[in-house]
C-alpha positions in Angstrom: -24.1 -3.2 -33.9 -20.7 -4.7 -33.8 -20.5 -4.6 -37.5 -21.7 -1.4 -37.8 -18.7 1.0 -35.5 -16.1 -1.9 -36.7 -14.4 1.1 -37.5 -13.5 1.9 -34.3 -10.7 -0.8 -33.7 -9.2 0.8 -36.5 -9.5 4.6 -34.3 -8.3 3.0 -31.3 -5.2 1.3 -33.0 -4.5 4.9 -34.3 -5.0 6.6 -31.4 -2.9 4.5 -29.2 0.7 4.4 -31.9 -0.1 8.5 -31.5 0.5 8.4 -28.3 3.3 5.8 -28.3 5.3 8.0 -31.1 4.5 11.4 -29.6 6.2 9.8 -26.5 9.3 8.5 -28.9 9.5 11.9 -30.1 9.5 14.1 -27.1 12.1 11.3 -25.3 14.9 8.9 -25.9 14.5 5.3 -26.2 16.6 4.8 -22.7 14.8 7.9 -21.3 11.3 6.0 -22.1 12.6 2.4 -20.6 13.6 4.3 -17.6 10.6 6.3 -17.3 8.6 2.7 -17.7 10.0 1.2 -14.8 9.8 4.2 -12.8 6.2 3.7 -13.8 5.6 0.6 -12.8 7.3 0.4 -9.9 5.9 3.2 -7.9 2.6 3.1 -5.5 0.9 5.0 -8.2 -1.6 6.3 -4.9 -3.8 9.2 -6.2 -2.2 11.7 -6.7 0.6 10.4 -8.8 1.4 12.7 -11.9 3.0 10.3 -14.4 4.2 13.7 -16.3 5.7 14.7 -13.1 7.5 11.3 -11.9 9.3 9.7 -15.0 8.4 12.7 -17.8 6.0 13.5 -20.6 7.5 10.9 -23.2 6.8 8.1 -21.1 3.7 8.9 -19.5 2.5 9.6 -23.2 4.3 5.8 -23.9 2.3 4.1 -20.9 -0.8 5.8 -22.0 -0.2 4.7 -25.8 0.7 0.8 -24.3 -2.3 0.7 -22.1 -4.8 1.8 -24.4 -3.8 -0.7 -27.4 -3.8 -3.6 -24.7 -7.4 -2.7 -23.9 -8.4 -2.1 -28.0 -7.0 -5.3 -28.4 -9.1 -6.9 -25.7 -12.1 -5.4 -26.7 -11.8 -6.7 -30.0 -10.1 -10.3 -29.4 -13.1 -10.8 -26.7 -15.9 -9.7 -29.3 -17.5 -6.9 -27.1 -19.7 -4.8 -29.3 -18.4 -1.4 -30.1 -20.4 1.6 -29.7 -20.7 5.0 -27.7 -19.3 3.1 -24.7 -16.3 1.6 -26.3 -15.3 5.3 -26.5 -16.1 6.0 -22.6 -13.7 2.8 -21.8 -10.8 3.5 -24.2 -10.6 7.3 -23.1 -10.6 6.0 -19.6 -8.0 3.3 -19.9 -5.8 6.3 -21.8 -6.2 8.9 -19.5 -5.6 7.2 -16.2 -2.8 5.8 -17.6 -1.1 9.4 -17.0 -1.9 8.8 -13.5 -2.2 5.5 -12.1 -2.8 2.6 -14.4 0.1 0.5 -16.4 0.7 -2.5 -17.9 1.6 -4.2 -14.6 -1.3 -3.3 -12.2 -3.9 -3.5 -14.8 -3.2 -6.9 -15.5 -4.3 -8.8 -12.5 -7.6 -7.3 -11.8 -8.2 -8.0 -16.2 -7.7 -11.9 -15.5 -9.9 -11.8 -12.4 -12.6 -10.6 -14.9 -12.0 -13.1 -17.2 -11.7 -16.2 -14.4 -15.2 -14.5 -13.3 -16.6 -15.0 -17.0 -15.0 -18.2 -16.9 -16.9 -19.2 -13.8 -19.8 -17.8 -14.9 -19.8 -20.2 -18.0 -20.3 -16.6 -20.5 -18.6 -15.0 -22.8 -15.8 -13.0 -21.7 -17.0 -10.4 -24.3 -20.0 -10.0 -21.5 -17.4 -8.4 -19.0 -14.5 -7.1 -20.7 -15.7 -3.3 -20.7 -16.5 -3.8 -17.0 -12.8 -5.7 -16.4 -11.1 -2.7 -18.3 -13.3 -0.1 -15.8 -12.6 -2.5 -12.8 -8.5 -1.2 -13.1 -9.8 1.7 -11.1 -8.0 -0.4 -8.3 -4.9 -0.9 -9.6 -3.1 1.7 -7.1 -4.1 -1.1 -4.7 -2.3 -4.1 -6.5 1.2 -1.5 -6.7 0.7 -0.7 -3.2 0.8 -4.5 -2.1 3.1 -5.0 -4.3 5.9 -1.9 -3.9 4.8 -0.2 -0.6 2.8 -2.5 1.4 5.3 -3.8 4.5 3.8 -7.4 3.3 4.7 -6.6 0.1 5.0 -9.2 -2.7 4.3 -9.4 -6.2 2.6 -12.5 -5.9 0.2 -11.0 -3.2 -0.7 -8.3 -5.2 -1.3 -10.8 -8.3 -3.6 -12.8 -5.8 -5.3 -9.1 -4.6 -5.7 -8.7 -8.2 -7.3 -11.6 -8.9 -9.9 -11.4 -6.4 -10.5 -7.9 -7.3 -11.8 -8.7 -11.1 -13.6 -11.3 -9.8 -15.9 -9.7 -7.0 -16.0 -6.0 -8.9 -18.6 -7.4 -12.2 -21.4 -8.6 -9.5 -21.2 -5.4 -7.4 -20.9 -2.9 -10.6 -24.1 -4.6 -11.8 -25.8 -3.5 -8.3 -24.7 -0.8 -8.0 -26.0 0.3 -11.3 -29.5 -0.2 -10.6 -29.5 2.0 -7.6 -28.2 5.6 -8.9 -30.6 5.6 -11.6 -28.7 6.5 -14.8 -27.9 10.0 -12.6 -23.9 8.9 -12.0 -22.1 8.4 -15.2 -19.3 6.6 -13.2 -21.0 3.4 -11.7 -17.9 1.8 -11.5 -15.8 4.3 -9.5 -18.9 3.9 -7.0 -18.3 0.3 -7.0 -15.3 0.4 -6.5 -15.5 3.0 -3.8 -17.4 0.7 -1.9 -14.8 -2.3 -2.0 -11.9 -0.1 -1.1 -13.4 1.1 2.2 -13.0 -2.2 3.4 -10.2 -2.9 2.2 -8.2 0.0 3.4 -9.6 -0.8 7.1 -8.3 -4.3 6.7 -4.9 -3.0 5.5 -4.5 -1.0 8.6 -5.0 -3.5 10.7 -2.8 -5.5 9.0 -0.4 -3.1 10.0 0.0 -0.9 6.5 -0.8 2.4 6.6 -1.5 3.7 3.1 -1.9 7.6 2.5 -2.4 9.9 -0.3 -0.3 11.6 -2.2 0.8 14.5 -4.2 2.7 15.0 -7.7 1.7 17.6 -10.0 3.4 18.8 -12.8 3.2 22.0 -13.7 5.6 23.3 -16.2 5.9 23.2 -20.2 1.8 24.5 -20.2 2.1 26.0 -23.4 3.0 23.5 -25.7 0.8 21.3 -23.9 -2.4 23.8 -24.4 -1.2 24.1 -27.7 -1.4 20.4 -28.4 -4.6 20.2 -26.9 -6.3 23.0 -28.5 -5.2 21.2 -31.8 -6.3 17.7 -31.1 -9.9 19.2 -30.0 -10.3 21.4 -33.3 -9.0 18.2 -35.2 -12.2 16.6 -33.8 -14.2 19.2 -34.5 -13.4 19.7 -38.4 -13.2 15.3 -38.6 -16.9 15.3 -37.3 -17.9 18.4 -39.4 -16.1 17.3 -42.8 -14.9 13.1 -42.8 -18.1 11.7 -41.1 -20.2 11.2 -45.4 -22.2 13.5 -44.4 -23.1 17.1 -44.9 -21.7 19.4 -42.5 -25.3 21.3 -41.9 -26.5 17.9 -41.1 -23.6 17.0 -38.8 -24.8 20.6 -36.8 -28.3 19.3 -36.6 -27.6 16.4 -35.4 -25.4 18.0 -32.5 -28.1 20.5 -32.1 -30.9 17.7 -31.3 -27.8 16.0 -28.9 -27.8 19.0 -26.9 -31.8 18.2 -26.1 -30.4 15.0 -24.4 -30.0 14.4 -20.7 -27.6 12.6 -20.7 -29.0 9.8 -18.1 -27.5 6.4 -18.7 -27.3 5.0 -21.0 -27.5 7.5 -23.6 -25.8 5.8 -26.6 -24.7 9.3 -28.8 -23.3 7.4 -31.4 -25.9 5.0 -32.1 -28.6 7.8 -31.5 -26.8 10.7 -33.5 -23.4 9.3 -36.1 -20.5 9.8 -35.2 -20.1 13.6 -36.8 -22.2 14.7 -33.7 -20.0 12.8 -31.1 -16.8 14.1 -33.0 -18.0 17.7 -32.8 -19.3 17.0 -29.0 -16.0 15.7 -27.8 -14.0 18.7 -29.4 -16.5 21.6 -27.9 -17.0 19.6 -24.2 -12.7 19.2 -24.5 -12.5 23.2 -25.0 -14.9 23.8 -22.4 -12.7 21.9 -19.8 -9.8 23.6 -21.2 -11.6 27.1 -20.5 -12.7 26.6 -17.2 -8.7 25.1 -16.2 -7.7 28.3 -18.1 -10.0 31.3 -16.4 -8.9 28.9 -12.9 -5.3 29.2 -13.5 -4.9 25.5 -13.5 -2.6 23.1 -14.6 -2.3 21.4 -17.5 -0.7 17.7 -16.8 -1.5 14.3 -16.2 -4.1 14.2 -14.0 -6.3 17.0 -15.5 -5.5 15.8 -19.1 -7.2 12.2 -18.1 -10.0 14.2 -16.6 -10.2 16.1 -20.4 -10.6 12.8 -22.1 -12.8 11.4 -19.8 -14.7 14.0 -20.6 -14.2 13.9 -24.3 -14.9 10.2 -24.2 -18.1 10.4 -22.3 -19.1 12.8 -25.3 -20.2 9.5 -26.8 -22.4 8.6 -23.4 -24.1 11.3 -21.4 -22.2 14.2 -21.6 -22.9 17.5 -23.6 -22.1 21.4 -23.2 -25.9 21.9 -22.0 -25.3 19.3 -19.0 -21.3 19.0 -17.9 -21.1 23.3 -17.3 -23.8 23.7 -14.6 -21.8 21.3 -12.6 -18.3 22.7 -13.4 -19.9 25.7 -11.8 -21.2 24.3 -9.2 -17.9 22.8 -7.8 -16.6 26.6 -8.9 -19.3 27.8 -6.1 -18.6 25.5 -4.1 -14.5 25.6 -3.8 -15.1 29.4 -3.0 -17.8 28.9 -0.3 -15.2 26.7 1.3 -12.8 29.7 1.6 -10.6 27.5 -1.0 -9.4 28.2 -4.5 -10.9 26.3 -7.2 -7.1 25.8 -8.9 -6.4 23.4 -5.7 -5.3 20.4 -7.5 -8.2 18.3 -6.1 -10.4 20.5 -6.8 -9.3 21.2 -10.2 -10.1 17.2 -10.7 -13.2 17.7 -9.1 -14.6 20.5 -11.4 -13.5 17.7 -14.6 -14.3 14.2 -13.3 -17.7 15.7 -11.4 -19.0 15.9 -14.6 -20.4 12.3 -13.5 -23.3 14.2 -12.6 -24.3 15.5 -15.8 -27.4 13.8 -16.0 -28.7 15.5 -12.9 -28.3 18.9 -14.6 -29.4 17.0 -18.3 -33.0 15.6 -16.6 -33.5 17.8 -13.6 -32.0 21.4 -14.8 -29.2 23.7 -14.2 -30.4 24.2 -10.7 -29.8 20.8 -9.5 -26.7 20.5 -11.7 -24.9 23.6 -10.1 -26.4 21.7 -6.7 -24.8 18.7 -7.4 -21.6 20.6 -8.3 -21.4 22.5 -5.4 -22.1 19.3 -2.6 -19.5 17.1 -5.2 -16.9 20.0 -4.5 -17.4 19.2 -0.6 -18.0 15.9 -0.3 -15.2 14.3 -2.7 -12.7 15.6 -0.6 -13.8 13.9 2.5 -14.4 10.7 0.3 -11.0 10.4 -0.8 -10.2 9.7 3.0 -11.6 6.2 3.6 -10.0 5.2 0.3 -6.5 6.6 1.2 -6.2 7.0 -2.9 -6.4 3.7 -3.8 -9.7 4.0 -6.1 -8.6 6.3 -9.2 -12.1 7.1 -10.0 -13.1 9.0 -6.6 -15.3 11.3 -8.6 -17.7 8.2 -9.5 -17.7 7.3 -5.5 -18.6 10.9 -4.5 -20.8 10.9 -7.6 -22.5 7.7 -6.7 -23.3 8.9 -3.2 -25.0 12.1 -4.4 -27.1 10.4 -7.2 -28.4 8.2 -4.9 -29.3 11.4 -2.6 -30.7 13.8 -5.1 -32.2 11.9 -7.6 -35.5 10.5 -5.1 -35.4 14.4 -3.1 -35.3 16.3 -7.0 -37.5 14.1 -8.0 -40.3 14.3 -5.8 -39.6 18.3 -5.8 -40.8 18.1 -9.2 -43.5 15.6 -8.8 -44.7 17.9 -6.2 -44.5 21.0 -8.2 -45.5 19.8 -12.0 -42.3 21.7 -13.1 -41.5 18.9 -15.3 -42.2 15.9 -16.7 -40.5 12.6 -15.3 -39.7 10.2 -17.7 -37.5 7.8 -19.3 -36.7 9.2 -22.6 -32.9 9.2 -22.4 -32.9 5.3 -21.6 -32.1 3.3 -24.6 -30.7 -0.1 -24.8 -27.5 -0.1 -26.4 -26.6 -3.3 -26.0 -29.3 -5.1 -28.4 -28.9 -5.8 -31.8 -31.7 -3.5 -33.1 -31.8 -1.2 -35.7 -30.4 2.3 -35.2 -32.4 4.9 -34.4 -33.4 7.7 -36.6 -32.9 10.8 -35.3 -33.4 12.8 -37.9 -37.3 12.1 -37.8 -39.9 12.0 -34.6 -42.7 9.9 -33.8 -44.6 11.8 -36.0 -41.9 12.3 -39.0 -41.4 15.7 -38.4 -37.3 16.6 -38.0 -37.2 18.2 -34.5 -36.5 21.7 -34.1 -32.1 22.5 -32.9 -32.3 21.7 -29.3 -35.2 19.4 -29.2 -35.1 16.2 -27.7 -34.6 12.9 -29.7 -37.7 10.3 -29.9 -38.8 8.9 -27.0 -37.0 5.4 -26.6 -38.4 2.3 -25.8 -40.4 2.1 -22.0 -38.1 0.1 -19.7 -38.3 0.6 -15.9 -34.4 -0.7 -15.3 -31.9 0.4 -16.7 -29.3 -2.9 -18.6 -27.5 -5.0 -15.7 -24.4 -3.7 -17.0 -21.5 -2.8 -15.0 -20.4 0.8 -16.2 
């Protein structure tokens, strides 16, 4: 399996020098250096616009720098590329526009490796969950720039500690949401930070959220978007070897997915599927921000190639709109608008909860949408901003809510039929799986589900 998406080292290499020379392009060399240390020496507490505090050219820069650091540790440590690697490298890139840099990522990245270390494994065992772990990283710039304890060495010791205790929780915490939360680790990491935050405070800190949101140049920036998504589209449909009818096919029988992790799409499908999946689910984010009058910056362009990324992983048209709307519903029953800045994140990054909508139906995906829209921004409190994936904590909490109550419902009611189809386990060395053919040979009809995968109870102790 390693062998076989090699080729992605090569994508991740390319994708992170575009983002470095868009950023040379759009800034100076002493505007970029100044933007960089403006970078890494803020708090970086959600929410905290990269585009909006040092400028687009280095925010693009940061993003580019980040991202090859974590290609090259994915490939250095010999973690196995597949669907995933895409979910991690999208992450690392787009909360790199708001929140992550070289600095406070770096820390909580040797923790997981001392934890590997300890553990007398591979560090390629833990490297994807060490990348997700950087969720925390506002906390290591907090104790290192605003804490009134501050110190760079107390923040390298927070650090530390951090990738070291985060790979035994994430692996819990997996087991208990039931493939229905794409986002174990922002659950995880939920978790840790509401005891830390307590502790701060009586420490004497008194962390808080924040605000920067850019809103300005929007139409070069939809522009470039709306490029990069049809780029993906034609590369999946016309530079994957095969035939572009087949490439639709095979995004047709993707679409009969739920979604519930883990649901490998490039193992299952090619990569023509999950090119043409990551362009479409990008538009559709870029629809709903548009018919919203949102904003197009850092924060919501991370939550566009989180989605994107998790085009690889869970996340289709069929299951990610159901609870966009939802959170829609759900901004407005709260006498809100759904163009709030929060809640503009909430409608992208609640997509965690695909799999509810993907295994369960539309109902209980505009459900989950609608109680994500509430409860995230209540979540964010205990936290005081210092877990960048919020959505996966809020996400976490529902999962582990609906998933027992839906199903029972259907149990009850014979609506449909509970199984494990969607759980494959993509982190074996076993041949690929066909999916042009069924159990029975017969190509499935567009939007039919792929073969049933191998019966297993548990999910992989993995810590995404």
């Amino acid at each position: 399996m390693h062998r076989r998406f090699h080729p992605l080292f090569l994508v991740g290499l390319a994708f992170s020098i575009g983002f470095i020379g868009l950023g040379f392009l759009l800034s100076s060399p002493a505007e970029i250096l100044r933007g960089l240390c403006t970078i890494m020496t803020e708090q970086d507490l959600l929410i905290t616009d990269y585009f909006y505090l040092a400028g687009i050219g280095p925010a693009l820069v940061n993003a580019g720098l980040v991202t090859l650091v974590s290609v090259l540790i994915i490939q250095i440590s010999g973690d196995a590329y597949n669907g995933f690697t895409l979910v991690e490298l999208s992450l690392m890139a787009g909360f790199a526009l708001f929140g992550k840099n070289l600095l406070n990522i770096t820390p909580i990245l040797l923790g997981a490796w001392c934890y590997a270390r300890y553990q007398k494994e591979p560090f390629s065992k833990y490297a994807g969950v060490g990348l997700l772990s950087t969720a925390l990283s506002p906390l290591i710039s907090f104790l290192a720039f605003g804490s009134v304890h501050a110190s760079l060495p107390l923040a390298f010791g927070a650090g530390l500690l951090l990738g070291f205790l985060l790979p035994p929780l994430a692996a819990y915490t997996y087991k208990i949401q039931n493939g229905m939360n794409l986002y174990n680790m922002g659950f995880a990491c939920g978790l840790l930070a509401m005891m830390i935050v307590p502790v701060l405070t009586a420490f004497g800190d008194q962390p808080a959220q924040v605000l920067y949101w850019y809103d300005e140049h929007q139409t070069e920036i939809i522009l470039a978007l709306d490029i990069f998504c049809l780029l993906l589209i034609c590369l999946g449909l016309m530079a994957t070897g095969k035939r572009r009818k087949e490439v639709w096919a095979d995004y047709c029988r993707l679409l009969g997915t739920t979604g519930r992790a883990p649901s490998d799409y490039l193992r299952m499908f090619g990569p023509g599927a999950v090119l043409v999946n990551a362009g479409i689910n990008g538009l559709s984010g870029m629809v709903y921000l548009f018919l919203i009058d949102g904003q197009f910056n850092g924060p919501t362009i991370g939550g566009l190639l989180a989605i994107m990324g998790f085009s690889a992983f869970g996340k289709h048209a069929g299951n990610i709109i159901p609870v966009i709307l939802g959170v829609a519903f759900g901004a407005y029953g709260m006498h809100a608008l759904p163009n709030i800045p929060s809640l503009q994140l909430a409608a992208l990054f609640g997509t965690t909860l695909a799999p509810i909508s993907g295994h369960f139906g539309w109902f209980w995906g505009v459900l989950a949408g609608f109680i994500h829209s509430c409860l995230v921004l209540q979540t964010s409190g205990p936290v005081e901003g210092m877990n960048l994936y919020n959505n996966g904590f809020s996400g976490g909490l529902i999962a582990i809510f609906l998933y027992p109550v839906a199903t029972a419902f259907y149990h009850r009611r014979h609506w449909a039929r509970i199984d494990n189809r969607d759980y494959f386990d993509i982190f074996q060395e076993t041949a690929p799986l066909d999916p042009e053919k069924t159990k029975d040979g017969v190509k499935p009809p567009c939007g039919a589900e792929t073969p049933d995968a191998p019966e297993s109870s548990d999910p992989p102790d993995r810590g995404e």
